[in-house]
TIRONU-782960 format. One record per residue (C-alpha): x negated, y, z. Coordinates in steps of 0.1 Angstrom, whole numbers, plus 2048, in hexadecimal, padded with zeros to 3 digits. Example, Ala and Ser with C-alpha at 12.3 -4.5 7.8 and 13.67 -1.06 7.14 Angstrom:
2
7857D384E
7777F5847
# end
This chain:
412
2F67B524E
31C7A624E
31F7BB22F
3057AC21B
30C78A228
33279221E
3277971FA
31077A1F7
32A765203
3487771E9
32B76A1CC
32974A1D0
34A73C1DC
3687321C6
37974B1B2
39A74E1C2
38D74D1EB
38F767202
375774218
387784235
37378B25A
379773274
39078C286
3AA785266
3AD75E26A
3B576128F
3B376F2B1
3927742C4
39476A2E4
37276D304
37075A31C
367760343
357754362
36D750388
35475D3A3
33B73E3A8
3377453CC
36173E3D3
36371A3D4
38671A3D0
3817263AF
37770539F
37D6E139E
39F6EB393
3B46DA374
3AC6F635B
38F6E7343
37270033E
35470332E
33171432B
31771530D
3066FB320
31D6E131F
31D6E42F8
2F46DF2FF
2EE6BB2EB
3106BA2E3
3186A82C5
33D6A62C4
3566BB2AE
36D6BC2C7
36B6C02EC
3816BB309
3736C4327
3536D5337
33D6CB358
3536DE36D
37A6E636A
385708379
3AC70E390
3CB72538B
3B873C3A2
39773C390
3AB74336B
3BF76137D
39F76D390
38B77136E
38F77934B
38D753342
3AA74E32A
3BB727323
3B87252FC
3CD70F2ED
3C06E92D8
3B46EE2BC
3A07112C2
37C7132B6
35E71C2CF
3417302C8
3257312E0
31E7582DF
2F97592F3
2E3742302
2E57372E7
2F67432CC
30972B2B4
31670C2C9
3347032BB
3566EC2C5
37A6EC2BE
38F6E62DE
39D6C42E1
3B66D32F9
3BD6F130C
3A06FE318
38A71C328
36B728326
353742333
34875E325
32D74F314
34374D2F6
35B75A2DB
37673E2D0
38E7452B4
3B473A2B6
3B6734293
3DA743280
3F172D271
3E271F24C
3BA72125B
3AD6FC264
3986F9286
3826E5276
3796F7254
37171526D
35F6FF283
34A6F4268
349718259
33972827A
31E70727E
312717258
31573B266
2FC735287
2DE74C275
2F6763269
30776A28E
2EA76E29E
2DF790289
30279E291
2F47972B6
2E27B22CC
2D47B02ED
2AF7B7300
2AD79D318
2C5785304
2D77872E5
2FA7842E2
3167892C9
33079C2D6
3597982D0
35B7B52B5
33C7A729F
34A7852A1
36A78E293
3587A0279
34478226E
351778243
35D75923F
36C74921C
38D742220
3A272A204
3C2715209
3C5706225
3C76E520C
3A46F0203
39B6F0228
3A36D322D
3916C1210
3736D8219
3736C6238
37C6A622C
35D6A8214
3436B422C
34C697245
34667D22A
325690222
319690249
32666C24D
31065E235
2F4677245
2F766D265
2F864925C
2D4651248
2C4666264
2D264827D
2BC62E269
29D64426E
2A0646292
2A3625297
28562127F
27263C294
27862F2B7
26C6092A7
24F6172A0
24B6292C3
2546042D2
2355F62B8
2206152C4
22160A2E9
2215E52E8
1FF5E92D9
1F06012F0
2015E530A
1EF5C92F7
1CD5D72F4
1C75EB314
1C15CD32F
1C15CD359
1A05C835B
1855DA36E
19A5F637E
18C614387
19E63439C
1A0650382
18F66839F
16E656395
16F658373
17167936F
15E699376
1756B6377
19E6B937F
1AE6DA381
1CF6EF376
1CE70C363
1DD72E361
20073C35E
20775E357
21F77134B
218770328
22977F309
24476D2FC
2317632DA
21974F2CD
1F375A2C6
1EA7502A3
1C87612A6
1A67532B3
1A17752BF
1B87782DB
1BD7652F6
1DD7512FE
1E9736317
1F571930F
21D708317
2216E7321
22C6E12FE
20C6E02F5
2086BF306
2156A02EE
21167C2F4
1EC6782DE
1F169C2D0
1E76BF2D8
1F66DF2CB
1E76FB2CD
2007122BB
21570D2D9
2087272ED
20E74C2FB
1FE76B2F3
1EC779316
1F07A031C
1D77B1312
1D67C1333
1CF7A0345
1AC79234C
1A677033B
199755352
18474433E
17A72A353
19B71B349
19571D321
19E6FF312
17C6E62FF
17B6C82ED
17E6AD2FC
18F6B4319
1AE6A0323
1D16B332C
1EC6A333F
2096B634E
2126BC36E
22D6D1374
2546D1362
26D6BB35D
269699360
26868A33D
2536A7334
23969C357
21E68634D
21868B32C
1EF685322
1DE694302
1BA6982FE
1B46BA2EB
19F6B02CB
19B6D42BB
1A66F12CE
1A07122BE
19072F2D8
19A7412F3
1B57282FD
1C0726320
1CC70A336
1EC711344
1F770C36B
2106EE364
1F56D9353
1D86C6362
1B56C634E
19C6AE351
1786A6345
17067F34A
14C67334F
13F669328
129650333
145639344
167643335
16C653312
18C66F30D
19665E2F2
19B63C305
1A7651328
1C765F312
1CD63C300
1D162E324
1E264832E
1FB647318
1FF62031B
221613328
213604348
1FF628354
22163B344
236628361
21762D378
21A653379
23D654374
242642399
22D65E3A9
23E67C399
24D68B3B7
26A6A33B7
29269D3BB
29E6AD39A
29769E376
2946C3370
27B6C9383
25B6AC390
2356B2396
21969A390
2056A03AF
1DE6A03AC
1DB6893CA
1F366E3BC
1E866E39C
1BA66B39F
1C364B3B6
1D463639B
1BC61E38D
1B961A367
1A0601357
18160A348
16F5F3331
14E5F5324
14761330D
1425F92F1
1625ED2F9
17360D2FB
1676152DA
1725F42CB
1955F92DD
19761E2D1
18C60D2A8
1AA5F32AB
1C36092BA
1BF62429D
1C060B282
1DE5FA291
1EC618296
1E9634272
1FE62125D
21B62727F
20E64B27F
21865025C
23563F25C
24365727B
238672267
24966A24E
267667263
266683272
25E69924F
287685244
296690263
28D6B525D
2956B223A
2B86A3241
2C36BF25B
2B76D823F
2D06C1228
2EC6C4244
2EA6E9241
2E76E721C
30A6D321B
3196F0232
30B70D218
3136F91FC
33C6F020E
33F719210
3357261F1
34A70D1DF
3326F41D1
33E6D41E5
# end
């Protein structure tokens, strides 16, 4: 595969670059992890860092991780201080995370850095390896986890002109983000107005009147079903599958998010997914808690997972469509968010008890219905917008990788 990729990349660069392996622009260098169980091993003065502190991270350089390892813990382990300036791959969970130390710095063996040789800019590699993610990950190999080990690393091609070249390269692609990030900025903002706009007019329309406990509104509440599943998605109507919690949006289901059950597993169908019913989770971490769709097409054989409550409200009082609008209004949002329970962000449960008592009002159905009417015409043109939105915001991370390609193969 590096072969090919070495030949694609000798076409359409500049005549007069040299493809050479990583290996041939510097030294490889892993990284290590002290014993976690000898305290004295940490809270040293040696920064050190994990893929998961690169999680989010949207720096180019980096100084420090969430923990700093001593003396000891360097000499106990095969942790190695890299000098400013080196470039950091993430080599598994994921692969591709990239940083160029700000200062001397270790890290575990959850990557392979590069001390770039004299004449090789940090940054044009740093750039170089963010364009390279898809190609690193098929040198990878692994069962339970892929990973890219030290020798295919150093294999990987990369173009290399003068360093003068580098540096323009660079110079050229920050310009090119600059003005993309300042573009992609604009559409956030733009986005999160319209998610303001979205809930001040579910606040405005959806009154305190004539409260009623949802317990007796509705006529079933249970969990689903969570087994071990295979790690795909069913795309047929003819198997069954379970659904993730990702299936659960604010106002939207999604049924493609799901997993494939074994075929050597019993479906419980009383958990199979209808229209109608109304999903909320219950289970996960807490900005992912609480979260209410009502499940307007499902395909079959569809099942309810464990971490997710389903309900079926009583027609002739409360319609689903209403019961989701409240419950995605600001005032019930802060409502179920003060009885999540739990003492980790990562980790909070809605409990069934907690959540039947709160009381939520319920007009007449006339009024529902009108409610329902006004909050859907208020509310397309938003819709459209934030699709819109988020159909740009694709399209300009495509462009960012664009810019790399294009940077690499000489175009820019």
């Amino acid at each position: 595969m590096v072969a090919t990729e070495e030949i694609r990349i000798e076409k359409q660069t500049k005549k007069g670059w040299k493809i050479k392996a990583l290996k041939e622009i510097g030294k490889i260098v892993s990284g290590g992890t002290p014993s976690t169980t000898e305290t004295s091993y940490f809270n040293g003065d040696i920064a050190w860092i994990t893929p998961a502190d690169l999680t989010g991270y949207n720096h180019k350089f980096i100084s420090r991780g969430s923990r700093n390892i001593t003396d000891e813990g360097l000499k106990k382990s095969s942790a190695k201080v890299l000098p400013k300036g080196s470039v950091l791959f993430s080599s598994r969970a994921p692969i591709g995370y990239v940083a160029i130390a700000a200062n001397e710095i270790a890290t575990n063996q959850g990557f392979k850095n590069l001390i770039p040789n004299e004449g090789i800019s940090s940054e044009y590699v740093y750039y170089y390896l963010k364009s390279a993610k898809q190609l690193a990950e098929k040198s990878a190999s692994g069962t339970t986890f892929k990973e890219i080990s030290g020798t295919a690393f150093g294999e990987l091609p990369i173009p290399i002109p003068e360093l003068s070249e580098q540096n323009r390269i660079v110079e050229k692609i920050e310009e090119l983000f600059s003005e993309l990030d300042y573009a992609i900025t604009t559409l956030k903002t733009t986005q999160q107005q319209l998610q303001t706009y979205r809930q001040s007019v579910l606040k405005y329309l959806i009154s305190d009147t004539n409260l009623k406990p949802i317990e007796s509104i509705i006529e079933t509440l249970d969990q689903g079903w969570s087994p071990k599943c295979e790690n795909e998605s069913s795309v047929s109507n003819d198997e069954w599958a379970v659904i993730k919690t990702t299936a659960v949006q604010s106002g939207k289901f999604l049924e493609e998010e799901n997993k494939i059950l074994p075929k050597n597993l019993k479906p419980r169908t009383q958990h199979e997914l209808e229209t109608g019913d109304i999903l909320i989770t219950r289970a996960g971490p807490r900005v992912r808690v609480g979260i209410c769709c009502m499940v307007r097409h499902v395909r079959p054989k569809l099942i309810n997972c464990d971490k997710v409550y389903r309900m079926r409200v009583k027609q002739n009082i409360i319609m689903p469509e209403y019961f989701e609008l409240v419950m995605n209004s600001p005032k019930f949002l802060d409502e179920i968010g003060q009885i999540k329970t739990g003492i980790s962000d990562s980790g909070v449960n809605l409990t069934q008890k907690g959540f039947v008592q709160i009381n939520i009002p319920v007009p007449s159905i006339v009024k529902q219905k009108q409610i329902i009417s006004e909050i859907e015409t208020r509310l397309s043109e938003s819709d459209y917008l934030l699709q819109t939105i988020n159909e740009q915001l694709v399209k300009a991370e495509r462009l960012r990788q664009s810019i790399l390609q294009r940077a690499f193969s000489g175009e820019l």
